[in-house]
C-alpha positions as CSV (number, residue, x, y, z in Angstrom):
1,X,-14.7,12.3,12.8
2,X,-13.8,13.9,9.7
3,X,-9.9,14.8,8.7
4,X,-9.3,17.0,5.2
5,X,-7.2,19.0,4.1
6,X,-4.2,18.8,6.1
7,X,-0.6,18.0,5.1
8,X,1.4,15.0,6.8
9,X,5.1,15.8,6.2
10,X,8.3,13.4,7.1
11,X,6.1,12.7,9.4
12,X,8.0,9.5,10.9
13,X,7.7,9.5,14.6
14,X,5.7,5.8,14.4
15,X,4.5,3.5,12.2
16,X,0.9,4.9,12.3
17,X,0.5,8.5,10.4
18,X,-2.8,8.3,11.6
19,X,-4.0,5.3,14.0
20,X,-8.2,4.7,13.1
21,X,-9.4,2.8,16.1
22,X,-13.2,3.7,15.8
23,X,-15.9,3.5,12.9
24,X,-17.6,5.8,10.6
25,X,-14.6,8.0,10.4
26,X,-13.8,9.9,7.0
27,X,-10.5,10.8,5.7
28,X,-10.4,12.8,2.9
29,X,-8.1,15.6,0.4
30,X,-5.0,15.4,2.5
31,X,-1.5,15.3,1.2
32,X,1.2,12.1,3.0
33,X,4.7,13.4,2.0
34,X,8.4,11.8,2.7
35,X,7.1,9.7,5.2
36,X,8.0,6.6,7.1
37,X,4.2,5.1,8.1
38,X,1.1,5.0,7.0
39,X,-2.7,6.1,7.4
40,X,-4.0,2.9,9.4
41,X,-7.5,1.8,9.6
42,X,-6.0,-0.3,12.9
43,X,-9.4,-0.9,14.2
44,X,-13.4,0.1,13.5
45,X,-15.7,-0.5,10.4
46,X,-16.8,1.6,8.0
47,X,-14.6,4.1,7.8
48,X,-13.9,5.9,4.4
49,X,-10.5,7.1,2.8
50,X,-11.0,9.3,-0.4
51,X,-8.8,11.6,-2.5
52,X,-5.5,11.6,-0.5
53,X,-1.8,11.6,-1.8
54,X,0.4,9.7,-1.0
55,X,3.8,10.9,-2.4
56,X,7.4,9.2,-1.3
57,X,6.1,7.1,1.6
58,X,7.4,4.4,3.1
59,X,3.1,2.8,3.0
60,X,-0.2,4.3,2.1
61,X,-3.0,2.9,3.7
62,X,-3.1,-0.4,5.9
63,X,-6.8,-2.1,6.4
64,X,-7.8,-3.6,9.2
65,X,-11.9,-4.1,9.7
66,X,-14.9,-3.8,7.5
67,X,-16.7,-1.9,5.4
68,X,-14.0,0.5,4.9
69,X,-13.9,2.2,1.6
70,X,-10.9,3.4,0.0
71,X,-11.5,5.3,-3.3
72,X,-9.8,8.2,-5.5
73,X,-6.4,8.1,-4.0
74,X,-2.8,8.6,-5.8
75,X,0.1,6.7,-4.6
76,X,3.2,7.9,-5.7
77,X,6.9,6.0,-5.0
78,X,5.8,4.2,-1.4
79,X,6.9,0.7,-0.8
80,X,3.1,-0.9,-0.4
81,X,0.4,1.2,-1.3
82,X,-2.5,-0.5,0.1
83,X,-2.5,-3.4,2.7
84,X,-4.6,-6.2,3.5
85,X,-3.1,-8.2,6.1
86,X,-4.8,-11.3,7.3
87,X,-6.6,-10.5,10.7
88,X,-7.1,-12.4,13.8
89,X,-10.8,-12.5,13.6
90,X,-13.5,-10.2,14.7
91,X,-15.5,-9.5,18.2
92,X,-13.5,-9.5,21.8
93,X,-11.8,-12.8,21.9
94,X,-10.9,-12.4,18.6
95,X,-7.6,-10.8,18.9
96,X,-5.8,-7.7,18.3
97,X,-6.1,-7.6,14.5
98,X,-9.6,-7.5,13.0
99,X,-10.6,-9.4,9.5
100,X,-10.8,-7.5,6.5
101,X,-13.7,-8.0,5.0
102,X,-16.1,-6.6,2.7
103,X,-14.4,-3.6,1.8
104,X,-14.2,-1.6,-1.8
105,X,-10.9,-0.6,-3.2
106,X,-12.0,1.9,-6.2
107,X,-10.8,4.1,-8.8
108,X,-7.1,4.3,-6.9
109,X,-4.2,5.5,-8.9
110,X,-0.8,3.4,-7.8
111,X,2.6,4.0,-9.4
112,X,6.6,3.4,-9.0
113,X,6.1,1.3,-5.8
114,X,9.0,-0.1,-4.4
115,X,7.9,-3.6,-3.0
116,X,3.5,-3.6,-3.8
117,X,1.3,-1.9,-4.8
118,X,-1.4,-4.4,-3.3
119,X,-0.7,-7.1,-0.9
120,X,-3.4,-9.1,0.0
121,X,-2.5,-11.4,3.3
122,X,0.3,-10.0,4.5
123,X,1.6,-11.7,7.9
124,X,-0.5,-15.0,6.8
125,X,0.5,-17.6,9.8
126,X,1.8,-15.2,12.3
127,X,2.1,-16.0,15.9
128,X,2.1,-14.2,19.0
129,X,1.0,-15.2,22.2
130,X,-1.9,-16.8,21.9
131,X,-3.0,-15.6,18.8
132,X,-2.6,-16.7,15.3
133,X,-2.7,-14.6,12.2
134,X,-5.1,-17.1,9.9
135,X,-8.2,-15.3,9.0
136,X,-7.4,-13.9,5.4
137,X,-9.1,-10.9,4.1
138,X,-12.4,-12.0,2.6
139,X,-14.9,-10.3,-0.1
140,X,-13.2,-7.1,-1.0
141,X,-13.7,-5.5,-3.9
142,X,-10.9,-3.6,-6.3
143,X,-12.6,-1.8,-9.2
144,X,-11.6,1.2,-11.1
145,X,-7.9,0.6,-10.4
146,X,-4.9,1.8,-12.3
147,X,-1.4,0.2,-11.1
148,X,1.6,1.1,-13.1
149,X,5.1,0.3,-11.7
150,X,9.0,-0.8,-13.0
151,X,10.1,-2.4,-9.7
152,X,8.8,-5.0,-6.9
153,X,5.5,-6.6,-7.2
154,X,2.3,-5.4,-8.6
155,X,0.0,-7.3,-6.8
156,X,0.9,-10.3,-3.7
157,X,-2.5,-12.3,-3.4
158,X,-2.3,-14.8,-0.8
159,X,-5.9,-14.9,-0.5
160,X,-6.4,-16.1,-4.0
161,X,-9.9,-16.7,-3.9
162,X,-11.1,-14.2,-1.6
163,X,-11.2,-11.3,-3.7
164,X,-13.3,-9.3,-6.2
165,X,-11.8,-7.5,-9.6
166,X,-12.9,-5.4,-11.6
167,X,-12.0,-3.5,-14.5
168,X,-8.8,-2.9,-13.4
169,X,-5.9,-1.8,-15.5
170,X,-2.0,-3.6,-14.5
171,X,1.2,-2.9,-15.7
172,X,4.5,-4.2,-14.8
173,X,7.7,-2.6,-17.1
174,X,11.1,-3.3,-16.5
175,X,12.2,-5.0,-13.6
176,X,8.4,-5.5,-12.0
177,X,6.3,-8.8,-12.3
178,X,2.8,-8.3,-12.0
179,X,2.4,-11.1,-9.9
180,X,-1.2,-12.3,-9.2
181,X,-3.1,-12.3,-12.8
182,X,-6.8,-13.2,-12.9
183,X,-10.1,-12.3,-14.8
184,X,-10.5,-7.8,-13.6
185,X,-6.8,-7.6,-14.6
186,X,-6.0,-6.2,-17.6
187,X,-3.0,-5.5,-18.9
188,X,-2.0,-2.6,-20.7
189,X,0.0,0.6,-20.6
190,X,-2.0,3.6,-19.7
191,X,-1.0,7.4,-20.6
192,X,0.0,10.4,-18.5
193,X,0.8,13.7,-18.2
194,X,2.6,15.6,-15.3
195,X,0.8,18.3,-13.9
196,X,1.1,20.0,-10.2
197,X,3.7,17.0,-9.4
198,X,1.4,14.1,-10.2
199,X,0.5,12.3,-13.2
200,X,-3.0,12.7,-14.7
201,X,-4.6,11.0,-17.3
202,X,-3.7,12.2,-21.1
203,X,-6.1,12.5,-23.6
204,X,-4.7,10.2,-26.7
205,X,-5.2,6.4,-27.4
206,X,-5.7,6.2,-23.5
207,X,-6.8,2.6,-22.7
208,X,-7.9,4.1,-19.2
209,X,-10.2,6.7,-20.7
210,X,-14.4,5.7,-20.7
211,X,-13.6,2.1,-19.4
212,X,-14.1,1.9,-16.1
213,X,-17.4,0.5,-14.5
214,X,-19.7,3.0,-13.1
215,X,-20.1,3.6,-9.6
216,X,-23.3,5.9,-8.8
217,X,-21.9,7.4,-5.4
218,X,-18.7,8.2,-6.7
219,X,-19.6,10.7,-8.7
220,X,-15.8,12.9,-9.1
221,X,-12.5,12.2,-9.3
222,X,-9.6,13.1,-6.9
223,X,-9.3,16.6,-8.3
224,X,-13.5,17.4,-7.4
225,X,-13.9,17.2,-11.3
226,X,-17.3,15.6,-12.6
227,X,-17.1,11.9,-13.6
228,X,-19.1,11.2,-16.7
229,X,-21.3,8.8,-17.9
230,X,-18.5,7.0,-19.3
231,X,-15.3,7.4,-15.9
232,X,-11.9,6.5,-16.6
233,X,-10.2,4.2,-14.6
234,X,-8.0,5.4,-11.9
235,X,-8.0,8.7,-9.5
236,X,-8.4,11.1,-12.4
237,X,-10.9,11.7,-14.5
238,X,-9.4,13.2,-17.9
239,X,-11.0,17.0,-18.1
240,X,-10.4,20.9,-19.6
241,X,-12.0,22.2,-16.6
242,X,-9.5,23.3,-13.9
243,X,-9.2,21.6,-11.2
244,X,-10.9,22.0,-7.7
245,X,-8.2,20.4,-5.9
246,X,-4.9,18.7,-5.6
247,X,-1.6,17.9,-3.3
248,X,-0.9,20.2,-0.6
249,X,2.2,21.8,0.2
250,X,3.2,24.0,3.3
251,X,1.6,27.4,1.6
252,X,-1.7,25.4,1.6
253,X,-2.0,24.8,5.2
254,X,-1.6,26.5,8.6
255,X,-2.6,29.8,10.1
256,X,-2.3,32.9,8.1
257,X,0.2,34.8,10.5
258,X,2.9,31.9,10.0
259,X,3.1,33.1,6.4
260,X,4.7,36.2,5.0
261,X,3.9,34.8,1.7
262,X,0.1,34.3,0.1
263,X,-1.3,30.6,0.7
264,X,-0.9,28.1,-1.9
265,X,-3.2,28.0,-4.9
266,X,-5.7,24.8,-3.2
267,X,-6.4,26.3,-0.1
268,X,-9.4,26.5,1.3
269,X,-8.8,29.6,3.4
């Protein structure tokens, strides 16, 4: 299946934005506002979750399974913005929670979270019934990412030694901690500008500019602007050109004859 494009707004009936519950799934270009949930990968491999934003949510994107990949997104002033809770195993008998495992967390921008930005084993040693929540998540990858916040917790690592960084850029002002520190974390204070709501990359004495590792099949940014040969780190890639895309509002989306006014300057209509 394959979901883009489309606008999620105070959308707070349950928990789960969007429930995944099979594999190979792609979600990608569509805009989480004012919301109380989260896009869940609840159950299925393999699945794919590129170039979203997710602005003033109560969560952005909660992992379950393998093989997902979660790349080019902007979180904006959620409480967590991506999830890794420890599973209940994998198969049949394993349990209603897969184990996260093997999964690539790239080039994600995360800013003014509330509680997390990452939290990695969330519900470690939950019971219910008959199962137990002790499988932490295992062999994931973060590369590429830019985490910026003045509140809560940068990044909760129960799993210390089950995870990958990367290149990574952290930083915690004011009344944030960055929490867990390790080699891939690197501390510094990267540079923005505010265009179309969001905050892009500026162009001076940027320590996220031509640092980030390359990554041959992720070959743009969040806006469908060219990475180079040398990408920044983060969702955006610092360019002139204009960009192809970027958050949606309600003049992006729906059918024509609900509008008396022109759509919105991203649509694809």
């Amino acid at each position: 299946a394959l979901v883009e494009y489309c606008l999620f707004e105070n959308a707070s009936g349950d928990g789960e934005i969007i429930s995944n519950k099979s594999s190979y799934n792609t979600y990608q270009y569509n805009t989480f506002r004012n919301s109380q949930g989260a896009l869940v990968l609840r159950g299925g491999h393999t699945v794919t979750v590129k170039g979203n934003y997710f602005l003033n949510n109560t969560c952005g994107v909660i992992v379950h399974g393998a093989y997902h990949k979660v790349i080019n997104n902007y979180f904006d002033g959620v409480n967590v913005a991506i999830s890794l809770p420890t599973g209940t195993g994998q198969g049949e008998q394993s349990g209603p929670y897969q184990t996260v495992e093997h999964g690539l967390f790239a080039h994600n921008t995360i800013l003014h979270t509330y509680q997390k930005a990452i939290y990695i084993g969330q519900n470690e040693g939950r019971v219910e019934g008959v199962f137990t929540w002790d499988k932490p998540p295992i062999d994931n990858k973060f590369i590429n990412n830019l985490i910026m916040s003045f509140r809560g917790t940068l990044i909760q690592n129960n799993n210390q030694d089950g995870t990958i960084w990367e290149n990574n850029i952290v930083w915690a002002g004011k009344e944030g901690r960055q929490g867990f520190e390790g080699e891939g974390l690197v501390r510094d204070i990267p540079k923005f500008t505010k265009k179309n709501g969001v905050y892009c990359l500026s162009g001076e004495n940027n320590p996220a500019l031509d640092r980030a590792s390359r990554l041959p099949y992720i070959i743009e940014d969040i806006d469908g602007q060219k990475r180079d040969e040398k990408p920044d780190i983060g969702c955006d890639e610092f360019s002139l050109t204009p960009a192809k895309r970027g958050p949606l509002t309600a003049l992006d989306v729906g059918p024509h004859w609900m509008k008396k006014i022109n759509v919105g300057k991203f649509s694809k209509m």
